[in-house]
N, CA and C atoms as an extended XYZ file, in Angstrom:
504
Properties=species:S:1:pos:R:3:atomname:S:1:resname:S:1:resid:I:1 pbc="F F F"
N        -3.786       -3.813      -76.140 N   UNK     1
C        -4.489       -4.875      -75.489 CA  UNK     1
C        -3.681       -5.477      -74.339 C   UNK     1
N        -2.577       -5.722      -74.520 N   UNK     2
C        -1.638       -6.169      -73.329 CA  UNK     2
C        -1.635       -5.595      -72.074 C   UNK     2
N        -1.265       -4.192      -72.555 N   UNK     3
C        -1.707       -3.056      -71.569 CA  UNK     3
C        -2.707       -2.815      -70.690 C   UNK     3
N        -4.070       -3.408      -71.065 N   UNK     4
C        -4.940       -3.414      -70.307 CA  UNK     4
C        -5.023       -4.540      -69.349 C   UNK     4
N        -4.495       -5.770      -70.293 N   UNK     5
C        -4.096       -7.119      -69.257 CA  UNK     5
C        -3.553       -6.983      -68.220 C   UNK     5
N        -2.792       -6.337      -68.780 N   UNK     6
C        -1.389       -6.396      -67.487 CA  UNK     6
C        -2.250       -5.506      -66.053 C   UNK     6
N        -2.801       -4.536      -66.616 N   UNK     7
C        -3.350       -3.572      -65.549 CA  UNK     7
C        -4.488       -4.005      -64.600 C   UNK     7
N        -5.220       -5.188      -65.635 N   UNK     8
C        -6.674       -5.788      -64.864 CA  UNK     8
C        -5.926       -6.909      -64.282 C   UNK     8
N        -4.776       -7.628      -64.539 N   UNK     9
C        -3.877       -8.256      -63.642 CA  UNK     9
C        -3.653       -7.633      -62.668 C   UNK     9
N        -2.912       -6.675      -62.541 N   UNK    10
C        -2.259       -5.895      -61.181 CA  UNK    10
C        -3.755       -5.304      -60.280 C   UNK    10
N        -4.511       -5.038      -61.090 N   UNK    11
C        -5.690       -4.766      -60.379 CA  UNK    11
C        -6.597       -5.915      -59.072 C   UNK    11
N        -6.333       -7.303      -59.988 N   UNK    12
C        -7.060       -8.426      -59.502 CA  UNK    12
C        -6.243       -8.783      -58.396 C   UNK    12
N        -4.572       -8.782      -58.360 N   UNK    13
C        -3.541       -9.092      -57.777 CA  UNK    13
C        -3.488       -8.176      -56.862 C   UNK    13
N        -4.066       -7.166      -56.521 N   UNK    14
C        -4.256       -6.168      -55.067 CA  UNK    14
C        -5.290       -6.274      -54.805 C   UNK    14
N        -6.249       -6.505      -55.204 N   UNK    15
C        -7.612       -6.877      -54.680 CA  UNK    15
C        -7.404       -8.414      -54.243 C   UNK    15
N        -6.815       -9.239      -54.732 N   UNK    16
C        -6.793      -10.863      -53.745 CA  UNK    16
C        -5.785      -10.215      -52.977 C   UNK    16
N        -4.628       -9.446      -53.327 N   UNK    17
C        -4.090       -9.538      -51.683 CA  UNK    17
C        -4.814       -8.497      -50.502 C   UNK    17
N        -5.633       -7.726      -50.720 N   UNK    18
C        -6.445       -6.844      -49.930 CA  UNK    18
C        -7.306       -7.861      -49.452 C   UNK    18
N        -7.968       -8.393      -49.884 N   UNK    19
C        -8.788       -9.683      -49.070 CA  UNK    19
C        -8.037      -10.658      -48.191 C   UNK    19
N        -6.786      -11.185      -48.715 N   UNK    20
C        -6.176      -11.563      -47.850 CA  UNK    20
C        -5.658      -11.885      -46.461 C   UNK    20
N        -5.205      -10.233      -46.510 N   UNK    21
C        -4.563       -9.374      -45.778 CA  UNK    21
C        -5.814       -8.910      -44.438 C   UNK    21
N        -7.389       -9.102      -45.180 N   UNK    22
C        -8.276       -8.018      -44.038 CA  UNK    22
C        -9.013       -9.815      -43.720 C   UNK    22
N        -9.164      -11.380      -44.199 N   UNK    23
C        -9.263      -12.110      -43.605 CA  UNK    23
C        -8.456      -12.571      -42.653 C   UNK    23
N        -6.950      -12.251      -42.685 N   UNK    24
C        -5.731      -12.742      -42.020 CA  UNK    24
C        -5.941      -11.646      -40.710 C   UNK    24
N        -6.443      -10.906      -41.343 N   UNK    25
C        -6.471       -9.388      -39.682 CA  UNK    25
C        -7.829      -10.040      -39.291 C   UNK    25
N        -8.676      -10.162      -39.860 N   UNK    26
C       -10.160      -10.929      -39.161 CA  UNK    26
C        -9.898      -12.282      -38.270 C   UNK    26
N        -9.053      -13.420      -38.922 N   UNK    27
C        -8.562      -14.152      -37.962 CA  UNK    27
C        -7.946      -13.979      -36.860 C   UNK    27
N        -6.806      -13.269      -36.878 N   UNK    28
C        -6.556      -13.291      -35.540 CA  UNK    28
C        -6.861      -12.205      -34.775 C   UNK    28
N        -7.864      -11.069      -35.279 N   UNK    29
C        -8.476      -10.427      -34.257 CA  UNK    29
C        -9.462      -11.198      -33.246 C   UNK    29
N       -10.655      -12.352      -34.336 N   UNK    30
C       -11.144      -13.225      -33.260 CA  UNK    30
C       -10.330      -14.391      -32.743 C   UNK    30
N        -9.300      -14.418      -32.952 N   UNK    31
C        -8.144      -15.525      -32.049 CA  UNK    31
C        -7.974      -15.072      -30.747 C   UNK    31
N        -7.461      -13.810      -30.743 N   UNK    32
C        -7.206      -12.578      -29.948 CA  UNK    32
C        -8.510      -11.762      -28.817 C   UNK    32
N       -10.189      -12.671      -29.650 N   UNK    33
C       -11.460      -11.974      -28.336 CA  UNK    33
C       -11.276      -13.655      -27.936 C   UNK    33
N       -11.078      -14.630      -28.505 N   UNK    34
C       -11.372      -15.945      -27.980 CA  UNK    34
C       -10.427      -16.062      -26.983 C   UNK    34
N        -8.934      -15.983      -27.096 N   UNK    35
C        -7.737      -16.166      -25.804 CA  UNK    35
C        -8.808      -15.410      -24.623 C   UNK    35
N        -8.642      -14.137      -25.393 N   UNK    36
C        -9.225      -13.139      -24.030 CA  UNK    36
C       -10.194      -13.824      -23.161 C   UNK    36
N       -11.411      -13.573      -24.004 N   UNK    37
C       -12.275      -14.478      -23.149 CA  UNK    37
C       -12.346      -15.985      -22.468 C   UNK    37
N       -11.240      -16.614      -23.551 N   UNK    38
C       -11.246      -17.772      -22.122 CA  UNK    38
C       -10.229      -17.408      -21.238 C   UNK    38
N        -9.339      -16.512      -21.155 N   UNK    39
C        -8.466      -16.310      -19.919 CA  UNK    39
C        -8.864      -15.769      -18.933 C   UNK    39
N       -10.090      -14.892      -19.380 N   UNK    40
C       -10.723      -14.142      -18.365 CA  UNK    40
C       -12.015      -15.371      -17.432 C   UNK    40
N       -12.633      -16.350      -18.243 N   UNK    41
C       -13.560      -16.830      -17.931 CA  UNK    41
C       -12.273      -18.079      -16.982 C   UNK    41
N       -10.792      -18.329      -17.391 N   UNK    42
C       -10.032      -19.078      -16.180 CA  UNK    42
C       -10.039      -18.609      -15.270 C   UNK    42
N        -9.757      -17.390      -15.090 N   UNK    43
C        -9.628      -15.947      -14.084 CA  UNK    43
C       -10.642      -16.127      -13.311 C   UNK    43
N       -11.852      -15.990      -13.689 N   UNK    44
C       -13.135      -16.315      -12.810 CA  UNK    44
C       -13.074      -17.074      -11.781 C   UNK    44
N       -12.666      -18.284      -12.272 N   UNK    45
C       -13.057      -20.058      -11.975 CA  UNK    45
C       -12.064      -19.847      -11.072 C   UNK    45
N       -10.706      -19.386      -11.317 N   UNK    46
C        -9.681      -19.325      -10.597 CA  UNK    46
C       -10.036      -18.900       -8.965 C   UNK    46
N       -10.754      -17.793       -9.408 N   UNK    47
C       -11.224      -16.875       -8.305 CA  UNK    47
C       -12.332      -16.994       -7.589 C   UNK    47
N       -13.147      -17.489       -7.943 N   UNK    48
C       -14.348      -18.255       -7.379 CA  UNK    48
C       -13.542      -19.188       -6.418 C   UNK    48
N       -12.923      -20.344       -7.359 N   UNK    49
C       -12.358      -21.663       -6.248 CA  UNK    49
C       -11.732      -20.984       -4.707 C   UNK    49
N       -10.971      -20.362       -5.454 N   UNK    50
C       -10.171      -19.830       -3.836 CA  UNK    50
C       -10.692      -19.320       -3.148 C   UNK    50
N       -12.291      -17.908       -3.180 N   UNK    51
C       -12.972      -17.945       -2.678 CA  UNK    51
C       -14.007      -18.356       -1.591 C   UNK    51
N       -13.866      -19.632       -2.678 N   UNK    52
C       -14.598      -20.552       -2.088 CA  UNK    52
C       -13.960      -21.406       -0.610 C   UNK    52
N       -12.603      -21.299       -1.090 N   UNK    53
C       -11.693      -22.043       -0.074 CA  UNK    53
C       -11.698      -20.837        1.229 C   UNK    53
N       -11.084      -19.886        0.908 N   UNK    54
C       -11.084      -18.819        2.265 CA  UNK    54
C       -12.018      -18.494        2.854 C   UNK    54
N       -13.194      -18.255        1.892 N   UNK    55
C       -14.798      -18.512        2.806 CA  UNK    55
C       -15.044      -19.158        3.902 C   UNK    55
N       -14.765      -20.525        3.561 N   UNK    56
C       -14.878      -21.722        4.264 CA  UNK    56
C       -13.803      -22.362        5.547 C   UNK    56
N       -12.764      -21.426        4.563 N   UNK    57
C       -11.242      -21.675        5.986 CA  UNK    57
C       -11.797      -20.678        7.298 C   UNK    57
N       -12.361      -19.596        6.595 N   UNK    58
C       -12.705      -18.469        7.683 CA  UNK    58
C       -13.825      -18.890        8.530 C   UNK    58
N       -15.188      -19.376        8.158 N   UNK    59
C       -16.007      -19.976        8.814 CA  UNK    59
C       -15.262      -21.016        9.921 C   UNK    59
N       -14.449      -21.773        9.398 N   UNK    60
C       -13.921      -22.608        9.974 CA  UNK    60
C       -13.341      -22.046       11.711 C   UNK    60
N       -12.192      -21.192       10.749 N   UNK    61
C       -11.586      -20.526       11.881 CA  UNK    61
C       -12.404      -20.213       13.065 C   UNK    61
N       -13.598      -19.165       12.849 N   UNK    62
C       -14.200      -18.721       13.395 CA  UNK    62
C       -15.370      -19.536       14.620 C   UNK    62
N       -15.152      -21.148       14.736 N   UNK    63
C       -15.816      -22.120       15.253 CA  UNK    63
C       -14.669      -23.285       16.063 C   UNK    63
N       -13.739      -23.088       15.509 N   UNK    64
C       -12.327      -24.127       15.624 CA  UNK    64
C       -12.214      -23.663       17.377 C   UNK    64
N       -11.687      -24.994       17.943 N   UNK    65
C       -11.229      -24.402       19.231 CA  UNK    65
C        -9.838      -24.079       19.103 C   UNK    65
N        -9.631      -22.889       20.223 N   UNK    66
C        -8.358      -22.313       20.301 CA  UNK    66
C        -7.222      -22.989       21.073 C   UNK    66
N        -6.631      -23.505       20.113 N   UNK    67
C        -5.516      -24.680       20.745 CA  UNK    67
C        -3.877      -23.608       20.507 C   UNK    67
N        -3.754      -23.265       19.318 N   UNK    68
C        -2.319      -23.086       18.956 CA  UNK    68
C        -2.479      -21.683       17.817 C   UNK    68
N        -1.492      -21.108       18.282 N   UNK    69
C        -1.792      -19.577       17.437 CA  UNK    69
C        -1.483      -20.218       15.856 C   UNK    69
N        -2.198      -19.140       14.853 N   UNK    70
C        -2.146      -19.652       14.040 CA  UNK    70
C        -0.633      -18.715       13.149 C   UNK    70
N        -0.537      -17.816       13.343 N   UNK    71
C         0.268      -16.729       13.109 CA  UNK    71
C         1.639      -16.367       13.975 C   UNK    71
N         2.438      -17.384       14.151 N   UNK    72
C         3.309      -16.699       15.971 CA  UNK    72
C         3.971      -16.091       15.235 C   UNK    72
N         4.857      -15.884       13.922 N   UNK    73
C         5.625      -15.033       13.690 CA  UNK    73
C         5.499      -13.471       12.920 C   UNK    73
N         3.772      -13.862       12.682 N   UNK    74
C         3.626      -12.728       11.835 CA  UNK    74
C         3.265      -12.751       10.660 C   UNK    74
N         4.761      -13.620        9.933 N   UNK    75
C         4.571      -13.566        8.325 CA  UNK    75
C         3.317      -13.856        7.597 C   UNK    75
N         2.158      -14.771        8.022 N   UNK    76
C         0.992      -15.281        7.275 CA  UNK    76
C         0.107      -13.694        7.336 C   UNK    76
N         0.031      -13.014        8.142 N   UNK    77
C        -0.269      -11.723        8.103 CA  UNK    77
C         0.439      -10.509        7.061 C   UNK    77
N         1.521      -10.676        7.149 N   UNK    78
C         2.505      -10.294        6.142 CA  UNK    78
C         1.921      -10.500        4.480 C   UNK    78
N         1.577      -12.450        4.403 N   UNK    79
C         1.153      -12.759        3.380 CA  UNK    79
C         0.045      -12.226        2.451 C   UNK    79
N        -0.908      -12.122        3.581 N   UNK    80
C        -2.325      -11.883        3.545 CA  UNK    80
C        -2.113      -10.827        2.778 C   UNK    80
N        -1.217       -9.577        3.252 N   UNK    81
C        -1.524       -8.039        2.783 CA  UNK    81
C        -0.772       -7.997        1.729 C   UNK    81
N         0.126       -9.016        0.956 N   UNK    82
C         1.238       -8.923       -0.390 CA  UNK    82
C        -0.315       -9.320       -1.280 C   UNK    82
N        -0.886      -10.831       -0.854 N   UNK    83
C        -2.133      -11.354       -1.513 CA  UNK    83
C        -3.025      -10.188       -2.194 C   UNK    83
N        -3.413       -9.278       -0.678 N   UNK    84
C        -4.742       -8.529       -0.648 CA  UNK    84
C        -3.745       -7.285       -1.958 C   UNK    84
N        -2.849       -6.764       -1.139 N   UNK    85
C        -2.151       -5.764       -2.882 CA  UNK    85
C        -2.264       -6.480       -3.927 C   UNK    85
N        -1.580       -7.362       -3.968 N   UNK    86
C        -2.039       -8.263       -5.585 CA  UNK    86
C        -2.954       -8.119       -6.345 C   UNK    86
N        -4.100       -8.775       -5.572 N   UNK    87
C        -5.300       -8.820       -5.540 CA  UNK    87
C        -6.056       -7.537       -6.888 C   UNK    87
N        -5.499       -6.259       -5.394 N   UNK    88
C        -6.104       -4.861       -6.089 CA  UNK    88
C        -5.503       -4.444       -7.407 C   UNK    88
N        -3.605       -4.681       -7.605 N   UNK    89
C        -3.464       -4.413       -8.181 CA  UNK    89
C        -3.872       -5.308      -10.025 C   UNK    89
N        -4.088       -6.785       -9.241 N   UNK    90
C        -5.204       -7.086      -10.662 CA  UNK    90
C        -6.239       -6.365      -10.773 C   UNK    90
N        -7.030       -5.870       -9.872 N   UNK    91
C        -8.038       -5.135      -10.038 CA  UNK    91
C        -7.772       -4.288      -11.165 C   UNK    91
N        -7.411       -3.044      -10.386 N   UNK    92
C        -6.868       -2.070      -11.892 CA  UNK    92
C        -6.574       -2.368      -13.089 C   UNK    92
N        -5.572       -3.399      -13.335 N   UNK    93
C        -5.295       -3.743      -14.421 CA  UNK    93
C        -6.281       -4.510      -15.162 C   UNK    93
N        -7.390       -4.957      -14.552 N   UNK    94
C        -8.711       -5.530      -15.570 CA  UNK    94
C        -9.382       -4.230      -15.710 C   UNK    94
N        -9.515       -3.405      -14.537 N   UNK    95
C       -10.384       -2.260      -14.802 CA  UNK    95
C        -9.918       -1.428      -16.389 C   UNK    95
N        -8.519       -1.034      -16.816 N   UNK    96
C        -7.982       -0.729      -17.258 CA  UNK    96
C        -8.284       -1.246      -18.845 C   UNK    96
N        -8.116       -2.583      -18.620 N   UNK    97
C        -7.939       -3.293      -19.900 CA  UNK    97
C        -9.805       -3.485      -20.308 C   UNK    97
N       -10.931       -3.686      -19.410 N   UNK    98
C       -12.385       -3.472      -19.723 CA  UNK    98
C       -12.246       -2.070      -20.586 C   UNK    98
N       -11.508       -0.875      -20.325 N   UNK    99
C       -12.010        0.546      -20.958 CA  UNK    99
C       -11.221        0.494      -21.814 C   UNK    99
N       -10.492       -0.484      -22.608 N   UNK   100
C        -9.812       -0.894      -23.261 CA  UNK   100
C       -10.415       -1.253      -24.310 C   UNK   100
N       -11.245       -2.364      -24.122 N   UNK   101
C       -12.140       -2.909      -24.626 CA  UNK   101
C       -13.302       -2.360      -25.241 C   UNK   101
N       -13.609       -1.504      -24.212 N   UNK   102
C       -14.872       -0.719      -24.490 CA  UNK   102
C       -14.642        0.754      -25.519 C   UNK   102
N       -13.338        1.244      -25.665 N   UNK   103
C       -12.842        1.764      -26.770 CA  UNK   103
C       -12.240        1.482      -28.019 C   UNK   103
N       -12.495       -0.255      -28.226 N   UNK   104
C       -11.789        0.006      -29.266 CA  UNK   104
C       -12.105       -0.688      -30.135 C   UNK   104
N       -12.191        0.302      -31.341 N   UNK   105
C       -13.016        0.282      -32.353 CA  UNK   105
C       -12.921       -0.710      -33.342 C   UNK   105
N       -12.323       -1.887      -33.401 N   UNK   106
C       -12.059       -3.066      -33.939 CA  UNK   106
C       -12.924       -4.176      -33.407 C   UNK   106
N       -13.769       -3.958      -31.835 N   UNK   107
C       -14.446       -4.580      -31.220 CA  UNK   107
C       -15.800       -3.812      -31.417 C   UNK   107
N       -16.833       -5.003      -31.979 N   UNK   108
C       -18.206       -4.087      -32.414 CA  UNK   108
C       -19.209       -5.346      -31.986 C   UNK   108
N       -20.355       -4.677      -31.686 N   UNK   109
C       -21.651       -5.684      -31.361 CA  UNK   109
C       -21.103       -6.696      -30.326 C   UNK   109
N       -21.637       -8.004      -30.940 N   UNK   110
C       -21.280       -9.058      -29.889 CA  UNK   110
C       -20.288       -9.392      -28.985 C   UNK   110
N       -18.967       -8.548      -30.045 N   UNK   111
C       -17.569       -9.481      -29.512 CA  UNK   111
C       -17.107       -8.577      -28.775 C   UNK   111
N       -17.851       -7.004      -28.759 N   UNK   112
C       -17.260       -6.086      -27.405 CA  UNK   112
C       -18.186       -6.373      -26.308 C   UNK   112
N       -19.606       -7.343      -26.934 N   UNK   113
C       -20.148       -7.457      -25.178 CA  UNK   113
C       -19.741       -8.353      -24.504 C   UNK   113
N       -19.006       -9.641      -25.346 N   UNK   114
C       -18.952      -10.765      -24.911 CA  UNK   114
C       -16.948      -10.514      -24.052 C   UNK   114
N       -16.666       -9.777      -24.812 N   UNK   115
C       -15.198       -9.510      -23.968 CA  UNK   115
C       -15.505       -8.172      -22.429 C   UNK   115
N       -16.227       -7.129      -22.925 N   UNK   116
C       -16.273       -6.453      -21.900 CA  UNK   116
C       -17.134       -7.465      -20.806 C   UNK   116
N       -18.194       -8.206      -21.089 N   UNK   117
C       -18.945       -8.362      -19.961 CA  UNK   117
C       -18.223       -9.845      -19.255 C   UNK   117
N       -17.128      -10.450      -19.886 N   UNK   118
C       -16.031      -10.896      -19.062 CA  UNK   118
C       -15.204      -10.232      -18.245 C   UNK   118
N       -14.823       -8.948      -18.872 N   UNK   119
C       -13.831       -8.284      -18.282 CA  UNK   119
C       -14.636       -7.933      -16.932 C   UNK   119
N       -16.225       -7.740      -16.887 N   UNK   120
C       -16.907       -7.279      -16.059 CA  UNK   120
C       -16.847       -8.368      -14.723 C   UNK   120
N       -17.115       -9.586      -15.358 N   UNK   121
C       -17.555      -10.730      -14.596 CA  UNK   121
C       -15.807      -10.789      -13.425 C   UNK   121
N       -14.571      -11.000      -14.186 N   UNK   122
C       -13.779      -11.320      -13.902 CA  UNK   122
C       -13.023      -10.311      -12.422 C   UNK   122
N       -13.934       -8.731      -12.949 N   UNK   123
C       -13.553       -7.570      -11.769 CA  UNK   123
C       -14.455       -8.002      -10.509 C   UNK   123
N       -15.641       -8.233      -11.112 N   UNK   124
C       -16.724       -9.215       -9.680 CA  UNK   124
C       -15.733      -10.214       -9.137 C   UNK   124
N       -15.431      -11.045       -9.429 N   UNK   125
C       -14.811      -12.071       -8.840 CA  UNK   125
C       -13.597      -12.056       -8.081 C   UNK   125
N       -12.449      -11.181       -8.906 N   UNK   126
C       -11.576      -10.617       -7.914 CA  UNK   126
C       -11.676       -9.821       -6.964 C   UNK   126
N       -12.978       -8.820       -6.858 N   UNK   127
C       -13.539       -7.856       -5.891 CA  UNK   127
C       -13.666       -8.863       -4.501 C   UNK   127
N       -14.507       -9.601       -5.082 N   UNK   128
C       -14.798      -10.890       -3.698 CA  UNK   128
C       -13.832      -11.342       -3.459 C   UNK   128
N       -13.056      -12.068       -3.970 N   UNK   129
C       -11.783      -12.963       -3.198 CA  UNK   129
C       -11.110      -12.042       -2.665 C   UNK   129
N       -10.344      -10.857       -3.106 N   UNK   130
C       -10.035       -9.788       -1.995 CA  UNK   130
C       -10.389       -9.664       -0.792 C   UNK   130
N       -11.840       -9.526       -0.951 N   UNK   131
C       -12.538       -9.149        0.280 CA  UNK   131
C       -12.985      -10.327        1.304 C   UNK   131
N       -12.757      -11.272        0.401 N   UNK   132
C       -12.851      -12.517        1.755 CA  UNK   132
C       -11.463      -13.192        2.332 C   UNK   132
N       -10.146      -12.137        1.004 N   UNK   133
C        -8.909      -12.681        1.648 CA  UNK   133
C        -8.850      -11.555        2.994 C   UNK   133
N        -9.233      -10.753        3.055 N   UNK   134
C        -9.706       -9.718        3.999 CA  UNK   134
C        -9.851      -10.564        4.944 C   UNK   134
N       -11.383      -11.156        5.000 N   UNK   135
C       -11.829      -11.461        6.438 CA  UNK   135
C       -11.181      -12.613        6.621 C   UNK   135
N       -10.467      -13.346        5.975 N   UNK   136
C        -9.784      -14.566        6.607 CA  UNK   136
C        -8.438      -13.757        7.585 C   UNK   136
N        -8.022      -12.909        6.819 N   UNK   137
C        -6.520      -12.437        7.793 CA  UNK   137
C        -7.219      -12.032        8.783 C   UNK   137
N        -8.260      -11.862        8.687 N   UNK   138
C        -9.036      -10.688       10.398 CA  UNK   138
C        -9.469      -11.948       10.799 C   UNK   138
N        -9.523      -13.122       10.238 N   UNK   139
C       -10.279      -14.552       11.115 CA  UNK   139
C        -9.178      -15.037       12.222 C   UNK   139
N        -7.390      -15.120       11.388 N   UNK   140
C        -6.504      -15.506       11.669 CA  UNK   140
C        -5.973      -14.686       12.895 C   UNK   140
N        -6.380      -13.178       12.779 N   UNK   141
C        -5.939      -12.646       14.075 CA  UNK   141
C        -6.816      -12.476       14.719 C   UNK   141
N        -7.926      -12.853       14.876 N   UNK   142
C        -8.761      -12.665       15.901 CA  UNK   142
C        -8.525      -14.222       16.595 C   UNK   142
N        -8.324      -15.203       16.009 N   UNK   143
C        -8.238      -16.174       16.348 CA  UNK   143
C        -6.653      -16.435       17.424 C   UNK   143
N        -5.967      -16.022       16.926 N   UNK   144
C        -4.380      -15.988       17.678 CA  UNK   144
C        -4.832      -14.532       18.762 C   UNK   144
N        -5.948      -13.931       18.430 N   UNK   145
C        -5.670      -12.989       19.407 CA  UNK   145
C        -6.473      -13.185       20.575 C   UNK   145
N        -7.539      -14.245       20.656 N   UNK   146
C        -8.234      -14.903       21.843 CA  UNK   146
C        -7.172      -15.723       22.187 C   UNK   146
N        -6.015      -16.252       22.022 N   UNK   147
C        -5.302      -17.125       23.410 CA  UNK   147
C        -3.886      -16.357       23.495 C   UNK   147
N        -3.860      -15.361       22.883 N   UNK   148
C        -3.054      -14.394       24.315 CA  UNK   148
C        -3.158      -14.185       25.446 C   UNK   148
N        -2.518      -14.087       26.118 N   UNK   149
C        -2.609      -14.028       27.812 CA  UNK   149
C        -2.349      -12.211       28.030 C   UNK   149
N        -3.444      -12.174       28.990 N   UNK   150
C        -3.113      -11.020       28.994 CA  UNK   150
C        -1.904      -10.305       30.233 C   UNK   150
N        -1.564       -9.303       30.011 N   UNK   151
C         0.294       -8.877       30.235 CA  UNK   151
C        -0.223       -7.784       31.404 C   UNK   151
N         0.328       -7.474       32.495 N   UNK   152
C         0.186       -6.230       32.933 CA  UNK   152
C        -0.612       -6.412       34.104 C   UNK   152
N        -1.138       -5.438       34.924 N   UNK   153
C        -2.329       -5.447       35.804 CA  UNK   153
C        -2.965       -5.806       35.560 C   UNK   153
N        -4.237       -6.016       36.069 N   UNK   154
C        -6.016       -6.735       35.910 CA  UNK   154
C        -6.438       -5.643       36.856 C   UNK   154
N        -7.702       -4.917       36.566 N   UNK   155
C        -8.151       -3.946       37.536 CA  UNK   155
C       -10.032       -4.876       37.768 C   UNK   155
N       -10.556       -4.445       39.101 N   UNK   156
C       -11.791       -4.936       38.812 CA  UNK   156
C       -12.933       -4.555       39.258 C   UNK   156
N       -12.685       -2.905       39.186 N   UNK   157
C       -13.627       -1.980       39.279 CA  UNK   157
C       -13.434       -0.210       38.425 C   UNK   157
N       -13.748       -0.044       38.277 N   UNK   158
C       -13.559        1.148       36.723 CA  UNK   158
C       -12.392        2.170       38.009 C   UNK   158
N       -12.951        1.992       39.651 N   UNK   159
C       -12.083        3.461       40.089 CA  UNK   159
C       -10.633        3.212       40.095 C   UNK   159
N       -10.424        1.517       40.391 N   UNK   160
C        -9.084        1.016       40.362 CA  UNK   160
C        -8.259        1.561       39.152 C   UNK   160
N        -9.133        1.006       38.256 N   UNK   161
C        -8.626        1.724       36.568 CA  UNK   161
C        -8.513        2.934       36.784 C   UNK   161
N        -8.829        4.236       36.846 N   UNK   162
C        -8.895        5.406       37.303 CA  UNK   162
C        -7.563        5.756       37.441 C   UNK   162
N        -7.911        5.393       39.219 N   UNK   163
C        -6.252        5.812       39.705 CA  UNK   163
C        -5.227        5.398       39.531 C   UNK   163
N        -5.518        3.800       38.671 N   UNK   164
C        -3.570        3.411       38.156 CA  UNK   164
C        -3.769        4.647       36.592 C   UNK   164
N        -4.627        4.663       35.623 N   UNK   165
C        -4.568        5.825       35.190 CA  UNK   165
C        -3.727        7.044       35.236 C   UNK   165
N        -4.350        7.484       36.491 N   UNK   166
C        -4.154        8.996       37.163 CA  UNK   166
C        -2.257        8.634       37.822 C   UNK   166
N        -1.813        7.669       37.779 N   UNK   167
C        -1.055        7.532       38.352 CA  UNK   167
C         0.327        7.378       37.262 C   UNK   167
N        -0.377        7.407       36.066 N   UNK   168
C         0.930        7.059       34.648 CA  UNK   168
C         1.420        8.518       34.419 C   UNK   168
C-alpha cells in the first residue's frame, strides 16, 4: 500500500510541476507578444511623428525664400545618407524578424496576427520616413543649389556653346 502512495505521489508531483512549468512558459511567451507589440506599435508612432516633421520641413523648404545655404559644408547631406542607411537597415531587420514571426510555431491564431500585422504596420512606416528622409535631403540641395552663383562662361546662343565646345 505505501508503494502505491508513494508512486501516485511522485505521479501528482510531476504532473503539478508539468503544469507549472507549461503556465510559467505560457506567461512569458505572452509577456514576450505584448513587449513586441507595444515596441513595434512605439516604432510606428516614432515613425509617423518624424515623418510627419520632414514632410512638412520639406514642403517648407520647397516655398522658403532663398536667403542662406542650408548645407555649406556638406555634412547635413552626409547625415541624411547615415539616416537613410539606418533607416533600410531597420528595414531588413523587421523584415527578418516578421518571417520570424510568421514561422514560429509557438505563435498561433490571434497572437501571430496581432504580432506579424505589427511587424507589417511598423515596415509601412519605416518605408515612408525613409522615403521622405529622401526628399527632404533632395529639398536641402535643391534649395542650396538655387543660390549658387554660377562659375565659368555664360553663352547666349546654342552656336556660342558649340564653338567654346569645339574648342575644349
Amino acid at each position: 500500500m505505501d508503494a502505491i502512495n508513494v508512486s501516485a505521489a511522485a505521479e501528482v508531483r510531476q504532473f503539478c510541476e508539468s503544469v507549472s512549468e507549461s503556465t510559467t512558459k505560457n506567461i512569458r511567451l505572452l509577456k514576450a507578444i505584448e513587449q513586441t507589440v507595444e515596441w513595434l506599435v512605439w516604432l510606428q508612432d516614432r515613425a509617423k511623428a518624424d515623418a510627419t516633421f520632414a514632410e512638412g520641413f520639406t514642403d517648407h523648404l520647397k516655398t522658403v525664400e532663398r536667403i542662406k545655404s542650408i548645407d555649406e559644408d556638406g555634412t547635413l547631406c552626409a547625415l541624411f545618407e547615415e539616416v537613410e542607411s539606418g533607416l533600410q537597415g531597420l528595414h531588413e531587420l523587421l523584415m527578418r524578424k516578421r518571417g520570424a514571426a510568421i514561422d514560429a510555431p509557438e505563435l498561433k491564431g490571434g497572437h501571430q496576427d496581432a504580432v506579424v500585422d505589427e511587424y507589417s504596420a511598423a515596415l509601412t512606416a519605416i518605408a515612408e520616413l525613409h522615403n521622405l528622409i529622401v526628399d527632404l535631403r533632395w529639398a536641402v540641395g535643391e534649395h542650396d543649389a538655387d543660390l549658387e552663383k554660377p562659375a565659368g562662361k555664360t553663352f547666349s546662343d546654342p552656336d556660342e556653346l558649340k564653338a567654346y565646345l569645339t574648342s575644349l
